[in-house]
C-alpha positions in Angstrom: -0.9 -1.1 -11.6 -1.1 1.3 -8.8 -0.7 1.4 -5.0 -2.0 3.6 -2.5 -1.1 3.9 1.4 -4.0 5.4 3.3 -4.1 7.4 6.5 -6.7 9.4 8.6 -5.8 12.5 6.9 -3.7 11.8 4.2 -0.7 14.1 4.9 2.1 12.3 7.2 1.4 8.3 7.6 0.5 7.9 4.3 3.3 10.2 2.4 6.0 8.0 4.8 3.9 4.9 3.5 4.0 5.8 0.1 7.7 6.4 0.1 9.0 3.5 2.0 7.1 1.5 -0.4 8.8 3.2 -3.6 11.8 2.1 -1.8 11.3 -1.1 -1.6 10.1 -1.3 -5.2 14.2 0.0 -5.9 15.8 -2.5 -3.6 13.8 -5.2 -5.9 13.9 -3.7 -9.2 10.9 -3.3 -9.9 10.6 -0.1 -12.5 8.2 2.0 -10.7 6.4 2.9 -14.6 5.2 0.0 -14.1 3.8 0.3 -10.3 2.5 3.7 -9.0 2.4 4.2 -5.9 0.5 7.6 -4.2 -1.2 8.1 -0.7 -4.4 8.9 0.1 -7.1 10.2 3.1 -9.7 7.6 3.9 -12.3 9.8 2.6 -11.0 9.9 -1.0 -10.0 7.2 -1.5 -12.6 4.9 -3.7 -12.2 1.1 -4.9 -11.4 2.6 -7.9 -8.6 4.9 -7.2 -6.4 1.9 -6.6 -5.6 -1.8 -7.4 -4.6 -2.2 -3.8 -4.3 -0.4 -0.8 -2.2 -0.4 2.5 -3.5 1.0 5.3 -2.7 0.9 9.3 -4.3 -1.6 11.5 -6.3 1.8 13.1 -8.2 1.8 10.0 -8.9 -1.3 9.2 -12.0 -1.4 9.8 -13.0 1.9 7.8 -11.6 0.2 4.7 -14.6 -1.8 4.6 -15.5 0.4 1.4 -12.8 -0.5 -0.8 -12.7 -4.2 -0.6 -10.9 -6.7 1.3 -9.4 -8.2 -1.3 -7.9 -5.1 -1.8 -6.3 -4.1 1.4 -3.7 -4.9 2.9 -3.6 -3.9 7.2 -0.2 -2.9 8.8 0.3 -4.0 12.0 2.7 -1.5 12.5 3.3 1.8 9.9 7.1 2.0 10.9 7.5 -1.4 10.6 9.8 -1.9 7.0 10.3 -5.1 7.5 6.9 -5.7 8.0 6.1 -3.2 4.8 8.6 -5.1 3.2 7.4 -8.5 3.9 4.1 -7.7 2.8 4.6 -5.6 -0.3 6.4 -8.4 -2.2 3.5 -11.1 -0.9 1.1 -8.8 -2.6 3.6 -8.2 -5.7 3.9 -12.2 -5.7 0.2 -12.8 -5.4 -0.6 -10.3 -8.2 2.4 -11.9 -10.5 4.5 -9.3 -10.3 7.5 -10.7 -8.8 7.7 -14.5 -9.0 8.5 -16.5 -5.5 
C-alpha cells in the first residue's frame, strides 16, 4: 500500500506530512514495508501514484482529480492529533489495523 501527503509545491507541507505520518505508523507498529508513505505536488500527483492521499483543507478542492474516495482533507497540517486520528480511521477502514 502506499500513502502520499500532497502540498502546493511539494517541498515543505508535504515532506512534514509525510514524516509525521511514518511516525505514527512506529508508534502503532505498523512495519512501514508494508505501507509507503512519500509526498507529492498537486501537479504530479495522479490517481494512480497512490492508494490514498492526504492533503490540506486549502487544496481540497484541487483533489477533485484523484478521487474522493481517495483523499483524505486536514483541517489543520500541524495538527498530529488530528493526523493521527485520521491516519488510523483510514488504516481501520482499509483493514490494516483492526478497531
Amino acid at each position: 500500500m502506499k500513502i502520499a501527503a500532497v502540498c502546493g509545491s511539494g517541498l515543505g507541507s508535504s515532506f512534514m506530512i509525510e514524516m509525521n505520518i511514518k511516525s505514527i505508523l512506529d508508534q502503532l507498529g505498523i512495519n512501514q514495508d508494508d505501507i509507503e508513505v512519500t509526498h507529492f505536488d498537486m501537479g504530479s500527483a495522479t490517481p494512480d501514484s497512490a492508494d490514498h492521499f492526504f492533503v490540506g483543507q486549502d487544496l481540497a478542492e484541487a483533489t477533485e482529480k484523484l478521487g474522493a474516495e481517495k483523499v483524505t482533507v486536514l483541517k489543520s497540517i500541524i495538527d498530529k492529533n488530528e493526523l493521527k486520528e485520521k491516519v488510523v480511521q483510514f488504516l481501520q477502514e482499509s483493514g490494516r489495523l483492526p478497531e
